[in-house]
C-alpha positions as CSV (number, residue, x, y, z in Angstrom):
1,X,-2.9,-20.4,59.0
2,X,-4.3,-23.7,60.0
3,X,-3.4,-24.2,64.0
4,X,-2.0,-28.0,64.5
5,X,-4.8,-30.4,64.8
6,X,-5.1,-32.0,68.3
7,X,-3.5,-35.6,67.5
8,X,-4.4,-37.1,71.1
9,X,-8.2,-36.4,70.7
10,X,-7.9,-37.6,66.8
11,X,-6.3,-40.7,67.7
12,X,-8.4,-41.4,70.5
13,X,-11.6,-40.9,68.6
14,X,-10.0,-42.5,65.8
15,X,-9.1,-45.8,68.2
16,X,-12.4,-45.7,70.2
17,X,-14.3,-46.0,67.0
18,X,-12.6,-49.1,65.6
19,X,-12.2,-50.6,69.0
20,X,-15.5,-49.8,70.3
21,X,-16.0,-53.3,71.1
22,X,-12.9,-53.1,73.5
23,X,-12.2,-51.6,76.9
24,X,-10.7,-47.8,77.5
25,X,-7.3,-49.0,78.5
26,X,-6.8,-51.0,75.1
27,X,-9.0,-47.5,73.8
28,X,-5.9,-45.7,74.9
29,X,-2.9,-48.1,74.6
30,X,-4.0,-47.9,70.5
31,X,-5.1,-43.9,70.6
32,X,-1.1,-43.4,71.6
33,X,-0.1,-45.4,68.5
34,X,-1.9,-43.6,66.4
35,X,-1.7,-40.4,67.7
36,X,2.6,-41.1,67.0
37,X,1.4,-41.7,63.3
38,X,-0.5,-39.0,62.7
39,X,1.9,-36.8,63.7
40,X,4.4,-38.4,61.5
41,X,2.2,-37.7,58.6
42,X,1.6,-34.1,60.1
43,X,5.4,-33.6,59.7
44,X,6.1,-35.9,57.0
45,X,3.4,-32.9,54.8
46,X,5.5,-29.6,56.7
47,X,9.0,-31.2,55.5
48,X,7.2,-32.1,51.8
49,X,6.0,-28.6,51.9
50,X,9.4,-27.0,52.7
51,X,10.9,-29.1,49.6
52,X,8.4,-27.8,47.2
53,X,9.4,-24.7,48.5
54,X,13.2,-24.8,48.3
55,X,13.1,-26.1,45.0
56,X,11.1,-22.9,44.2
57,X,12.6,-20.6,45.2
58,X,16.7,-19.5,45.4
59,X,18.0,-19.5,48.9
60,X,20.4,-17.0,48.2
61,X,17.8,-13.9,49.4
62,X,18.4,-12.4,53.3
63,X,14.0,-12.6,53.0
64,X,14.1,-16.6,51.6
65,X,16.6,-17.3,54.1
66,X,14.0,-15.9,57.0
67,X,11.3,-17.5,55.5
68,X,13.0,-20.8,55.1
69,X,14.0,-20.4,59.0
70,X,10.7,-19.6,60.1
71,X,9.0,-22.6,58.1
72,X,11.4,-25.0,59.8
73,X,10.1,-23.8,63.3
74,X,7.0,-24.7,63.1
75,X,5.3,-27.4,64.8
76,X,8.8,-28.0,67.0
């Protein structure tokens, strides 16, 4: 399974490239914005993922139940 990407150092390098023209405190005034959005996006996909998955599959299994469980703990 894929570990969490590192959403500081994206959104820094993602903010130091399109304000390269800037200074590092604007650098990481914007890197914290989009750091916030890309984790959005990062849960935004988990919670799709767990709706494909519920409409799947019957929650009425002691094993689905687990599963279901254990999906919603990640990346808390």
């Amino acid at each position: 399974m894929p570990e969490t990407p590192d959403f500081k150092k994206l959104a820094h390098d993602i903010a130091a490239t399109i304000l390269s023209h800037r200074d590092d405190f604007v650098v990481t005034a914007n890197a914290g914005y989009v750091e916030e959005q890309l984790r959005l996006v990062w849960n935004a996909r988990g919670a799709a993922d767990i709706a494909k998955i519920e409409a799947d599959v019957s929650l009425e299994d002691v094993y689905v139940k687990n599963l279901d469980r254990a999906l919603r703990s990640l990346d808390r």
